[in-house]
Structures are given as structure tokens and as C-alpha cells.
C-alpha positions as semicolon CSV with decimal commas, in nm:
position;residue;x (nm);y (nm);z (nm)
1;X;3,442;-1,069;-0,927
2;X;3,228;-1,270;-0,677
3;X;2,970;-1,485;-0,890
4;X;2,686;-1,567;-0,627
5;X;2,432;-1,848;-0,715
6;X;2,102;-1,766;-0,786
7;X;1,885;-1,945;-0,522
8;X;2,108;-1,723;-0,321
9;X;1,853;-1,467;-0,421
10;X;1,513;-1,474;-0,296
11;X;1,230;-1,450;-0,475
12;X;0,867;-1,497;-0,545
13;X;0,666;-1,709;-0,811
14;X;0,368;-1,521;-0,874
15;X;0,267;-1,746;-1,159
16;X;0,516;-1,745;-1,471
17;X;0,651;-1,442;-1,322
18;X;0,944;-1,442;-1,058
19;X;0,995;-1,144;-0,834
20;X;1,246;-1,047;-0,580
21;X;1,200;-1,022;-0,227
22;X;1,259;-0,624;-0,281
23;X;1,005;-0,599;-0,557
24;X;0,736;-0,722;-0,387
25;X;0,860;-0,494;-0,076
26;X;0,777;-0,197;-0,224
27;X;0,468;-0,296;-0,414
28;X;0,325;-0,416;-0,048
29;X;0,442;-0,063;0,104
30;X;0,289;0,166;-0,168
31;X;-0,052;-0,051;-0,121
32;X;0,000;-0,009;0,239
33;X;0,041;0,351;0,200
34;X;-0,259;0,444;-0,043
35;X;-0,458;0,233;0,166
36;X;-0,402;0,432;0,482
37;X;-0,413;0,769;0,226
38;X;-0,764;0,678;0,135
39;X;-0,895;0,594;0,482
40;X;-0,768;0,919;0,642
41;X;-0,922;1,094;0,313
42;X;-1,271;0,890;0,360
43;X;-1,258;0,971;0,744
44;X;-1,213;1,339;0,682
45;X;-1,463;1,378;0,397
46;X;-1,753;1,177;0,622
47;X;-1,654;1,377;0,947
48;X;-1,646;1,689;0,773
49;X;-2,001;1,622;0,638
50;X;-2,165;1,539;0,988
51;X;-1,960;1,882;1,092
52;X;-2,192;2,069;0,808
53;X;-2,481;1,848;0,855
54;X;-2,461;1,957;1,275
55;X;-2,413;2,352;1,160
56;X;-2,672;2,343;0,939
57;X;-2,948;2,219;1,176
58;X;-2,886;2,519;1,412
């Protein structure tokens, strides 16, 4: 078995805490992702409002 050091290892302090490279991967991908979720939702919702808004004045 191949015993690799640990400062082989990245990782991140993030106070007490230590996390790996591949921790804080994901957790910046899934903020990525709801963050573009939520913009595309907001976009929609206001667009489809001025859509109504425009119909309704007619």
C-alpha cells in the first residue's frame, strides 16, 4: 500500500475547519448553479409580468 503524505493533499482552512480542494468544488458549483436557477426564474417571472401587464392595456 502506497502511504502518501498529507500536504500532498490540498486543502482549505476555512477557520478551525479544513476542507479539500473537492469539497469546496462542489459547494462553489451548486452556488453557481442555484444562482443562475434563480436569475433565469426572476427573469421569467418579471418578463412574464410586463407580457400580462402589455395584454392587459389593450
Amino acid at each position: 500500500m502506497i502511504e502518501l503524505p498529507y500536504s500532498y493533499f490540498l486543502s482549505i482552512a476555512f477557520g478551525e475547519i479544513e476542507l479539500s480542494t473537492t469539497t469546496v468544488s462542489i459547494l462553489i458549483g451548486i452556488s453557481v448553479f442555484i444562482f443562475i436557477a434563480v436569475g433565469i426564474s426572476s427573469f421569467s417571472l418579471i418578463r412574464s409580468t410586463l407580457l400580462s401587464d402589455e395584454e392587459n392595456e389593450n
